[in-house]
C-alpha atoms as a printed R data frame, in Angstrom:
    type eleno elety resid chain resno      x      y      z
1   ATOM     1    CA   UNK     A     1 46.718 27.657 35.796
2   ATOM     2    CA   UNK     A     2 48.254 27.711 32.600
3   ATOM     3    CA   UNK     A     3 47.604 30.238 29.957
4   ATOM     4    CA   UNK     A     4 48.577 30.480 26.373
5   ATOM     5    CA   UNK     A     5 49.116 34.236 24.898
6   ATOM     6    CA   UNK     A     6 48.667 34.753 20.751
7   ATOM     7    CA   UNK     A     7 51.441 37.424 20.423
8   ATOM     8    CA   UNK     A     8 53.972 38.655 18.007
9   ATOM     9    CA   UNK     A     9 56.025 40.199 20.467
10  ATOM    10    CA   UNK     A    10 56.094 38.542 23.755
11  ATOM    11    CA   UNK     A    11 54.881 41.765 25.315
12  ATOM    12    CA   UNK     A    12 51.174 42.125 24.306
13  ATOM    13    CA   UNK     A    13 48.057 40.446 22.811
14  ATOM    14    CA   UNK     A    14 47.974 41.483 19.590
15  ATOM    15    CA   UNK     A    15 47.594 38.410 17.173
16  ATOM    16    CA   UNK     A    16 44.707 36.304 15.498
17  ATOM    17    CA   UNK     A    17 44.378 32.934 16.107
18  ATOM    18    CA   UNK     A    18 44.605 31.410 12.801
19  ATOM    19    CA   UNK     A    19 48.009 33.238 12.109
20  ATOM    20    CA   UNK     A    20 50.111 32.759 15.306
21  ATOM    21    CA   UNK     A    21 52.880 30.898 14.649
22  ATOM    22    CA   UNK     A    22 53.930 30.495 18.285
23  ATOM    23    CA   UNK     A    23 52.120 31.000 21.748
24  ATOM    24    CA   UNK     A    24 53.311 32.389 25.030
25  ATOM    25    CA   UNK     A    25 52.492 29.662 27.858
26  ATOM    26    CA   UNK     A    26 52.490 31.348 30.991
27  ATOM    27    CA   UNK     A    27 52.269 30.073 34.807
28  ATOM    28    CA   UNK     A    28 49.087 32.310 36.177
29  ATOM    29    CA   UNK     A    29 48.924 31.830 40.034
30  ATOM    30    CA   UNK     A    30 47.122 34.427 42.314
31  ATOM    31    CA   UNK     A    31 47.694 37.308 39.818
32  ATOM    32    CA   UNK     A    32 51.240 36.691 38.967
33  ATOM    33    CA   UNK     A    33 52.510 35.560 35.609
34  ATOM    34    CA   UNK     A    34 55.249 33.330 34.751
35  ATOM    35    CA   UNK     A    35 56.824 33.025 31.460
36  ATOM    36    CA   UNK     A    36 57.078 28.867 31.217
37  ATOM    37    CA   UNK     A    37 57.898 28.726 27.031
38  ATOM    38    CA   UNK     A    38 57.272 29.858 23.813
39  ATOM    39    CA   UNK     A    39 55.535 27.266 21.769
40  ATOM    40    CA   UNK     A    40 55.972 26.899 18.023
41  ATOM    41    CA   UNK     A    41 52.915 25.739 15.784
42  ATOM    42    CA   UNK     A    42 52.333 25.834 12.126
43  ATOM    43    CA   UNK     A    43 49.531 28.880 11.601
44  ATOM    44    CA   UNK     A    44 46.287 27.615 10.642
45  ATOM    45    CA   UNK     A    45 45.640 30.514  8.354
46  ATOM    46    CA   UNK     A    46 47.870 30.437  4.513
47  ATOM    47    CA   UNK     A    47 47.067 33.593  4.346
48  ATOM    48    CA   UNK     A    48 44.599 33.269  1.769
49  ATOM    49    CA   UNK     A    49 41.210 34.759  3.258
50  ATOM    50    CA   UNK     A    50 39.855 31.560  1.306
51  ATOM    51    CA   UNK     A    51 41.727 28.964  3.054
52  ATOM    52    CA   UNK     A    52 39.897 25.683  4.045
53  ATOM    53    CA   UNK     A    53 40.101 24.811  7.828
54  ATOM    54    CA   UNK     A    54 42.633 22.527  8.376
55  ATOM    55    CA   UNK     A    55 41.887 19.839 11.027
56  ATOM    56    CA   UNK     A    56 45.519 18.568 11.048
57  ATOM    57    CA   UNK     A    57 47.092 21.801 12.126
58  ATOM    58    CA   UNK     A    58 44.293 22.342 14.503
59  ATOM    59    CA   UNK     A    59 44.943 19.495 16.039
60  ATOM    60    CA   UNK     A    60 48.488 19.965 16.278
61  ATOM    61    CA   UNK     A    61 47.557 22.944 17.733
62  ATOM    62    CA   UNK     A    62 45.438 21.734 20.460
63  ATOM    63    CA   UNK     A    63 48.265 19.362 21.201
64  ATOM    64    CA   UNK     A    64 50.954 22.045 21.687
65  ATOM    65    CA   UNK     A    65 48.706 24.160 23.997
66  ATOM    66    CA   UNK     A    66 47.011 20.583 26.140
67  ATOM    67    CA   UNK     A    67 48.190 22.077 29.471
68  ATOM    68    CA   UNK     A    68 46.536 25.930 29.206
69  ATOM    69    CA   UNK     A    69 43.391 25.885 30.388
70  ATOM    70    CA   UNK     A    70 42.732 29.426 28.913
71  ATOM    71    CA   UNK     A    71 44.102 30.763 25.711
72  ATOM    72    CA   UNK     A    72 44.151 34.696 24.729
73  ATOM    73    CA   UNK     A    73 44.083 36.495 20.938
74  ATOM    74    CA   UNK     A    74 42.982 39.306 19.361
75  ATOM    75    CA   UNK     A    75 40.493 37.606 17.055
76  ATOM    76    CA   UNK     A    76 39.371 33.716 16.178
77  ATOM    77    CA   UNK     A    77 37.670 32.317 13.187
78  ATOM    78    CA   UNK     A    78 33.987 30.288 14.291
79  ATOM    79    CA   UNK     A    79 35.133 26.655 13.499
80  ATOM    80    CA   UNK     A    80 38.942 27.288 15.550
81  ATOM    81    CA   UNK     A    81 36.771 28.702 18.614
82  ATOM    82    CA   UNK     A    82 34.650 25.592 18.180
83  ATOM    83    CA   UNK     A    83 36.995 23.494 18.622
84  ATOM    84    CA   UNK     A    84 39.220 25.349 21.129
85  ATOM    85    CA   UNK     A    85 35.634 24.898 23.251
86  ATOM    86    CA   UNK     A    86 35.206 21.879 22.062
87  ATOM    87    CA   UNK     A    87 38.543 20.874 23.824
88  ATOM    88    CA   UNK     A    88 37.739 22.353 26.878
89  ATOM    89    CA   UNK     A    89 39.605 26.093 26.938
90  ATOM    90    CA   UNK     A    90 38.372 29.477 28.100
91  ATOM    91    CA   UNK     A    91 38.729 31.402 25.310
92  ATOM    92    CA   UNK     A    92 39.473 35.468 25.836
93  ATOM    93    CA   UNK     A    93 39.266 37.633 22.695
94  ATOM    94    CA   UNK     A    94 40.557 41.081 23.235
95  ATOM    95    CA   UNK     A    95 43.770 42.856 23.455
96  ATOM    96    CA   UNK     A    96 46.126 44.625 25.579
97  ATOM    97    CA   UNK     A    97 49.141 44.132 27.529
98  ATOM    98    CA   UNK     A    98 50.636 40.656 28.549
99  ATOM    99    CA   UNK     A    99 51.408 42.434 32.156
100 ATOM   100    CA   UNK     A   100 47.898 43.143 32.737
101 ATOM   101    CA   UNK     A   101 46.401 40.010 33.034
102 ATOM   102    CA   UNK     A   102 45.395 38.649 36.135
């Protein structure tokens, strides 16, 4: 299966949804993880705690990540995890290290 990670740093979990400008798609097969890209999107947050949801960028979003099946971050806003269900993906909320999922 393929997962998508929300991180800053390649190494752990450690980013919120609406602000990850790129995802970690990994291979997960029987326990072992491998690293197939790192995919670029726009964030969906502007950084203004404010900021309307904007269904373009989700949707590019969705697009970018169409082969995970399961998609991990530290946090998620209601209407993104909506959608991300919406769509079809396991969402996991939590963090920790990259390594450590199986």
């Amino acid at each position: 299966m393929q997962i998508a990670i929300a991180s800053t740093d390649g190494e752990t979990i450690n980013e919120h949804f609406g602000k990850a400008d790129r995802f970690f798609i990994y291979d997960l097969t029987e326990g072992h993880l491998a690293l197939l890209m790192v995919c670029t999107v726009v964030p969906l947050s502007t950084g203004d705690p404010n900021h309307a949801f904007n269904p373009e960028r989700m949707a590019a979003t969705l697009a970018a990540l169409k082969d995970c099946q399961r998609v991990y971050c530290t946090r998620i806003g209601d209407r993104p995890r909506a959608e991300l269900e919406k769509a079809g993906f396991e969402l996991v909320v939590g963090t920790g290290p990259i390594a450590g999922i199986s």
